[in-house]
N, C-alpha and C positions, 0 to 999 in steps of 0.2 A: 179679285185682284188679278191682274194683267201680266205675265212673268216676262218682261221686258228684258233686253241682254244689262240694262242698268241697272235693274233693278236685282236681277240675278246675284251683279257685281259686286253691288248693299249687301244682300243677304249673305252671300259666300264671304264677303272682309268681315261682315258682324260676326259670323258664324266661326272662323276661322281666330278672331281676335278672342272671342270667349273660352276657343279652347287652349288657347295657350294660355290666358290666365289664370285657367283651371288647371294647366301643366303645370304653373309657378305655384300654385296654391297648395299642389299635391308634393310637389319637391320641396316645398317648406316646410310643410308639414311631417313629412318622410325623414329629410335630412335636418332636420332643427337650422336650417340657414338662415328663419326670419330673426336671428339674433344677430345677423352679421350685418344687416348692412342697415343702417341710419334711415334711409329713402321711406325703407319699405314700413318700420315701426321704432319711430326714435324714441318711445319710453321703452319698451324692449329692449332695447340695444342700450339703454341709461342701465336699465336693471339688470342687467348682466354685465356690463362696465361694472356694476356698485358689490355686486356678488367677487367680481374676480379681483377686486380692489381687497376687499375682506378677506378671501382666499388668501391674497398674498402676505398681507399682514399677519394673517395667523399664524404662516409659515416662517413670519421672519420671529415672530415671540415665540413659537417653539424651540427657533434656533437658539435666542436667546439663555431661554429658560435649559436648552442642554448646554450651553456655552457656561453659563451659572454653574448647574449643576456638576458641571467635568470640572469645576476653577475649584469649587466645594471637596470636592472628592479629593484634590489635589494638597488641598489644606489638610484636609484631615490623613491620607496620607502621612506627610511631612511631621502634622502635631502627632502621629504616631510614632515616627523615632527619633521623633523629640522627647516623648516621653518614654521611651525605650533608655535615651543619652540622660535622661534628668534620672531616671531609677538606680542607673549605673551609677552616675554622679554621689546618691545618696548612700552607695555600698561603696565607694569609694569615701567616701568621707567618714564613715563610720572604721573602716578598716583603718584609717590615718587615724583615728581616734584611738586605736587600740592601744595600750600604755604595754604592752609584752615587742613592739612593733619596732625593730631598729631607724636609727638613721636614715640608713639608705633603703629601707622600704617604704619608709616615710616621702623621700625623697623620688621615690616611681610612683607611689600612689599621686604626689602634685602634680608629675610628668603627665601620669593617667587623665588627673583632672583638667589641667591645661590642656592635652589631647582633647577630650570630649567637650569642653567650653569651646574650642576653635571649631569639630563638627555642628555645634551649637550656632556658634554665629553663619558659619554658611548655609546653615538650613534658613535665618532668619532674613538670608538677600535670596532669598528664590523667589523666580519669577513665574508666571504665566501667561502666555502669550506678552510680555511682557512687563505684564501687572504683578506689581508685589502681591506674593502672597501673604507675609506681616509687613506693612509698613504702619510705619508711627504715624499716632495722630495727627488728624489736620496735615500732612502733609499731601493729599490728594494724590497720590502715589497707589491706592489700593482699590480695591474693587467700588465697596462702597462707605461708608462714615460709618461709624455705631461707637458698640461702649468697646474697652478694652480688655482684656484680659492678660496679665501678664507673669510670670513664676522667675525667683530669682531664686541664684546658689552664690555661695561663695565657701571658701575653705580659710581656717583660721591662718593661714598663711598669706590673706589679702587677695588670694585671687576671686573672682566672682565672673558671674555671669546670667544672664536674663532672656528671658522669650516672651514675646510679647504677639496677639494675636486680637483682630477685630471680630467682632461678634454682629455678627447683622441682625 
Protein backbone atom coordinates (compact mmCIF):
# COMPACT_ATOMS: atom_id res chain seq x y z
CA UNK A 1 0.00 0.00 0.00
CA UNK A 2 1.34 3.38 -1.29
CA UNK A 3 1.02 6.16 1.60
CA UNK A 4 -0.25 8.93 -0.60
CA UNK A 5 -0.95 12.54 1.08
CA UNK A 6 -4.76 11.30 0.46
CA UNK A 7 -4.60 8.55 1.69
CA UNK A 8 -2.73 9.67 4.71
CA UNK A 9 -5.76 12.15 4.91
CA UNK A 10 -8.33 8.67 5.10
CA UNK A 11 -6.40 7.16 7.57
CA UNK A 12 -5.63 10.37 9.95
CA UNK A 13 -9.96 11.43 9.66
CA UNK A 14 -10.72 7.46 10.34
CA UNK A 15 -8.18 7.52 12.97
CA UNK A 16 -9.03 10.65 14.57
CA UNK A 17 -13.00 9.98 14.39
CA UNK A 18 -12.56 6.55 16.20
CA UNK A 19 -10.95 8.23 18.89
CA UNK A 20 -13.31 10.51 19.77
CA UNK A 21 -15.97 8.00 19.70
CA UNK A 22 -14.10 6.17 22.05
CA UNK A 23 -13.80 9.65 24.18
CA UNK A 24 -17.71 9.69 24.08
CA UNK A 25 -17.94 6.14 24.93
CA UNK A 26 -15.57 6.39 27.91
CA UNK A 27 -17.49 9.82 29.18
CA UNK A 28 -20.61 7.91 29.17
CA UNK A 29 -19.67 5.36 30.70
CA UNK A 30 -17.63 7.38 33.45
CA UNK A 31 -20.32 9.95 33.80
CA UNK A 32 -23.65 7.79 33.39
CA UNK A 33 -24.63 10.82 30.64
CA UNK A 34 -26.01 7.77 28.14
CA UNK A 35 -29.21 8.45 30.07
CA UNK A 36 -29.44 12.05 29.23
CA UNK A 37 -29.91 12.35 25.85
CA UNK A 38 -32.57 10.43 23.60
CA UNK A 39 -30.16 10.45 20.28
CA UNK A 40 -27.74 8.28 21.78
CA UNK A 41 -30.09 5.40 23.56
CA UNK A 42 -33.88 6.22 23.67
CA UNK A 43 -34.89 3.07 25.64
CA UNK A 44 -32.44 4.20 28.13
CA UNK A 45 -33.45 7.44 28.49
CA UNK A 46 -37.55 5.76 28.45
CA UNK A 47 -36.20 3.67 31.45
CA UNK A 48 -34.89 6.20 33.45
CA UNK A 49 -37.91 8.74 32.43
CA UNK A 50 -40.11 5.44 33.87
CA UNK A 51 -37.71 4.93 37.14
CA UNK A 52 -37.93 8.82 37.92
CA UNK A 53 -41.63 8.98 37.18
CA UNK A 54 -41.99 6.03 40.13
CA UNK A 55 -39.56 8.01 42.25
CA UNK A 56 -41.73 10.85 42.28
CA UNK A 57 -44.86 9.18 42.88
CA UNK A 58 -43.65 7.48 45.88
CA UNK A 59 -42.54 10.58 47.14
CA UNK A 60 -45.95 12.19 46.62
CA UNK A 61 -47.88 8.86 48.73
CA UNK A 62 -45.30 9.16 51.38
CA UNK A 63 -46.43 12.58 51.63
CA UNK A 64 -49.76 11.64 51.66
CA UNK A 65 -49.57 8.80 53.92
CA UNK A 66 -47.76 11.54 56.67
CA UNK A 67 -50.32 14.17 55.73
CA UNK A 68 -52.96 11.10 56.91
CA UNK A 69 -51.00 10.32 59.59
CA UNK A 70 -50.43 14.18 61.12
CA UNK A 71 -54.73 14.59 60.27
CA UNK A 72 -54.91 10.92 62.61
CA UNK A 73 -52.72 12.18 65.39
CA UNK A 74 -54.78 15.35 65.38
CA UNK A 75 -58.01 13.45 65.85
CA UNK A 76 -56.85 11.61 68.47
CA UNK A 77 -55.42 14.40 70.17
CA UNK A 78 -58.68 16.44 70.24
CA UNK A 79 -60.78 12.72 71.01
CA UNK A 80 -58.27 13.00 73.98
CA UNK A 81 -59.80 16.06 75.79
CA UNK A 82 -62.80 15.16 74.69
CA UNK A 83 -62.63 12.44 76.75
CA UNK A 84 -60.83 14.21 79.53
CA UNK A 85 -64.43 17.02 79.03
CA UNK A 86 -66.93 13.80 78.80
CA UNK A 87 -65.12 12.23 82.35
CA UNK A 88 -65.50 15.56 83.96
CA UNK A 89 -69.04 15.87 82.46
CA UNK A 90 -69.86 12.42 84.25
CA UNK A 91 -68.37 13.75 87.92
CA UNK A 92 -70.30 16.60 87.28
CA UNK A 93 -73.42 14.98 86.95
CA UNK A 94 -72.96 12.57 89.62
CA UNK A 95 -72.17 15.53 92.07
CA UNK A 96 -75.60 17.35 90.86
CA UNK A 97 -76.96 14.10 91.80
CA UNK A 98 -76.01 14.31 95.20
CA UNK A 99 -79.29 14.68 97.34
CA UNK A 100 -77.07 16.41 100.60
CA UNK A 101 -76.26 19.15 97.45
CA UNK A 102 -77.85 22.82 97.76
CA UNK A 103 -79.61 24.86 95.23
CA UNK A 104 -77.07 26.83 94.29
CA UNK A 105 -74.55 24.10 94.02
CA UNK A 106 -76.72 22.51 91.92
CA UNK A 107 -76.95 25.54 90.11
CA UNK A 108 -72.81 25.76 89.32
CA UNK A 109 -72.44 22.23 88.78
CA UNK A 110 -75.27 23.11 85.43
CA UNK A 111 -73.15 26.30 84.93
CA UNK A 112 -70.02 23.61 84.97
CA UNK A 113 -71.96 21.39 82.59
CA UNK A 114 -72.92 24.10 80.15
CA UNK A 115 -69.21 25.23 80.29
CA UNK A 116 -67.80 21.98 79.25
CA UNK A 117 -70.71 20.96 76.58
CA UNK A 118 -69.69 24.49 74.77
CA UNK A 119 -65.78 23.27 75.14
CA UNK A 120 -67.38 20.13 73.67
CA UNK A 121 -68.84 21.60 70.60
CA UNK A 122 -65.72 23.73 69.71
CA UNK A 123 -63.59 20.72 69.87
CA UNK A 124 -66.33 19.21 67.38
CA UNK A 125 -65.83 22.30 64.43
CA UNK A 126 -61.91 21.87 64.40
CA UNK A 127 -60.36 21.65 61.52
CA UNK A 128 -57.35 20.43 59.60
CA UNK A 129 -55.69 22.05 57.11
CA UNK A 130 -59.20 22.76 56.72
CA UNK A 131 -60.81 19.50 56.84
CA UNK A 132 -63.10 18.70 59.60
CA UNK A 133 -61.83 16.75 61.80
CA UNK A 134 -65.66 15.28 63.07
CA UNK A 135 -67.91 16.00 60.53
CA UNK A 136 -71.22 14.49 60.13
CA UNK A 137 -72.21 11.94 57.77
CA UNK A 138 -72.36 12.06 54.29
CA UNK A 139 -71.67 15.54 54.47
CA UNK A 140 -68.09 15.21 52.48
CA UNK A 141 -66.79 17.74 54.68
CA UNK A 142 -64.22 15.09 56.44
CA UNK A 143 -61.31 13.28 55.46
CA UNK A 144 -62.74 10.18 54.43
CA UNK A 145 -66.61 8.22 54.74
CA UNK A 146 -66.72 5.16 57.26
CA UNK A 147 -68.94 4.21 60.14
CA UNK A 148 -69.53 6.58 63.05
CA UNK A 149 -68.99 6.63 66.22
CA UNK A 150 -70.60 8.89 68.48
CA UNK A 151 -71.15 9.50 72.71
CA UNK A 152 -74.04 11.66 74.18
CA UNK A 153 -74.52 13.40 77.72
CA UNK A 154 -77.15 15.16 78.99
CA UNK A 155 -78.11 16.50 82.60
CA UNK A 156 -81.63 15.98 84.10
CA UNK A 157 -82.12 19.61 83.61
CA UNK A 158 -82.41 19.25 79.66
CA UNK A 159 -79.21 20.21 78.80
CA UNK A 160 -77.23 17.55 76.51
CA UNK A 161 -74.56 17.30 74.35
CA UNK A 162 -72.76 14.70 71.80
CA UNK A 163 -69.49 13.98 69.87
CA UNK A 164 -69.43 12.34 67.19
CA UNK A 165 -66.27 10.92 65.13
CA UNK A 166 -65.53 8.79 61.78
CA UNK A 167 -63.84 5.76 62.00
CA UNK A 168 -61.91 4.77 58.75
Amino acid sequence: MQLTNYSFLNARLDHLSASAAKEVAMQRISAGDRLQNAKNDAGALSASLRLRSKQLETNHKMGNVQNALSFLQMQEGVIGGAMNILDRIGEVKTLFEDPTNSDSDRASYNQEFKELSEQLEELKIMTFNKISLFSEAGTGQGLYEGRVESFNASSESGNSTSISRHVI
